[in-house]
N, C-alpha and C positions, 0 to 999 in steps of 0.2 A: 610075862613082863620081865625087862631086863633087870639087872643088879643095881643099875642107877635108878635115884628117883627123878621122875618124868615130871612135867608140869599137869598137873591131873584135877584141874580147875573145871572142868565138864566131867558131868556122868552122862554115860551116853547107855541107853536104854536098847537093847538088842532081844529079838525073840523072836515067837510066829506070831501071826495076827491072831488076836484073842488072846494076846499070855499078859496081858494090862499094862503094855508099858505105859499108853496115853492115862491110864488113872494112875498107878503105881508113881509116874511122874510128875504128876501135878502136887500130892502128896510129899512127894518126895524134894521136890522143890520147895516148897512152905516150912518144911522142917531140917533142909539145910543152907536157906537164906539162899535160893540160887533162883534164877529166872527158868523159866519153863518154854520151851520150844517142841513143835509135833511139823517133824516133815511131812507126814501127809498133807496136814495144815496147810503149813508151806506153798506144797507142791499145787493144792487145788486153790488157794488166793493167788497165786503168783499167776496162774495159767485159767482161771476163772471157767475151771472144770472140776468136775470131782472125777475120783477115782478111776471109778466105772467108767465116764463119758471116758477116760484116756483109754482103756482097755477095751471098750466096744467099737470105739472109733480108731483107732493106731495100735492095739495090740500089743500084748506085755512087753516086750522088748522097749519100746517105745517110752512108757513108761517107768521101766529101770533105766532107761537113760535119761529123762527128767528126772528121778528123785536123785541121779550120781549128779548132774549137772548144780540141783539146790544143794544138797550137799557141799559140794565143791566151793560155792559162791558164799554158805556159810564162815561166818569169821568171828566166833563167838566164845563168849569167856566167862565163868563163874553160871555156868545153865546148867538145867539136867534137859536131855534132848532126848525126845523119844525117838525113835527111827523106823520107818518102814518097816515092815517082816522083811523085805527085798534086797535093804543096803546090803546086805554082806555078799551079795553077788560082786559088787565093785570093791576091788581090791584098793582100788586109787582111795572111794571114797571113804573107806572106812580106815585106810590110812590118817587119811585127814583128820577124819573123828579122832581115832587115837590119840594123832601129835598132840591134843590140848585136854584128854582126857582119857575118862577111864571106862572102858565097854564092859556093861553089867549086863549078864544073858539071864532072864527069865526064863527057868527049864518047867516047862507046864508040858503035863501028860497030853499023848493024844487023846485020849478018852475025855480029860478035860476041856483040851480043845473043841473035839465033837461036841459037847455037850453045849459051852460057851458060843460056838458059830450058827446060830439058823439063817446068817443071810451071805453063804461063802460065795456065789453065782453075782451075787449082787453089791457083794461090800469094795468092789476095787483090789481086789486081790491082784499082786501080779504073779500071773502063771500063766501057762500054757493052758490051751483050748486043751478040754478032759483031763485036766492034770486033776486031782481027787487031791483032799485034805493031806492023803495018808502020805502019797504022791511027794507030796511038797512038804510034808514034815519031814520025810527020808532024804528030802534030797537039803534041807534046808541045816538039820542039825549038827552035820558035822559043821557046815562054816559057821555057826553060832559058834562050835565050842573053838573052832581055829580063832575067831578072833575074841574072844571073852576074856579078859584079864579077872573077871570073877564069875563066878557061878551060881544063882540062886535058885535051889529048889521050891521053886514056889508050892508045889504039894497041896495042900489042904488047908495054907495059910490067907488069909485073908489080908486085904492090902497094906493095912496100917503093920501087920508083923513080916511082911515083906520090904515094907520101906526100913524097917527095924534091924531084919537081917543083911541090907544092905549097907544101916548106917555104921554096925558093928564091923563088918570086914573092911569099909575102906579105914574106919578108924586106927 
């Protein structure tokens, strides 16, 4: 983050899938008076598909260009936004995120990951055909930490001391 202060009226919620932003945010919402948004959400009301149907029938690309497109068309203030595992692929859209807020990455282990995923084939993931968990977490975690203005180790912590550690560093 630069030396000036930014308008940072959104938390925007950054991870992999399974690192809880959609609960961590709903929570998190509630106890800083902010509205709650889930672009998956979004993306499967807006297009009256889920995840899956986009990735079985048009294929992951396809996909990160719908969630960069509802992103984009986002114009939102005073939310916490949870975000795809994917946003950070688009550099435009998580541009956008930023200019009104502030990108909080959930650092959750693989191992917890694995643990937390039994439906990865089937949840809407966007990756490449055979890309594996381990796959997409190596390829995923460095652009979590390039666009992360905070870091949270989520660890062994349970959600409400996660919303806690978040409410303490933007403080």
């Amino acid at each position: 983050m630069s030396g000036t202060r930014r308008n940072t009226s959104n938390i925007v919620l950054i991870g992999m899938p399974g690192a809880g932003k959609s609960t961590v945010g709903v929570i998190l919402a509630k106890r800083t008076s902010r509205d709650f948004v889930d672009t998956d959400v979004l993306i499967q009301t807006r297009h009256g598909r889920s995840l899956q149907d986009v990735m079985d029938t048009d294929g992951h690309m396809t996909l990160r260009k719908i969630e960069q497109e509802v992103i984009l068309s986002m114009d939102l203030a005073n939310h916490v936004i949870a975000t795809g595992g994917s946003a950070v692929y688009s550099e435009t859209a998580m541009a956008h995120l930023k200019r009104d807020g502030v990108a909080v990455y959930l650092d959750v282990s693989l191992d917890a990951l694995t643990a937390r995923i039994r439906d990865f084939d089937t949840r809407g993931i966007a990756r490449a055909p055979k890309q594996t968990l381990r796959d997409l977490f190596e390829e995923r975690c460095a652009l979590y930490r390039k666009y992360a203005d905070i870091t949270i180790a989520c660890g062994n912590q349970d959600q409400d001391e996660i919303c806690s550690a978040i409410c303490s560093r933007l403080a």
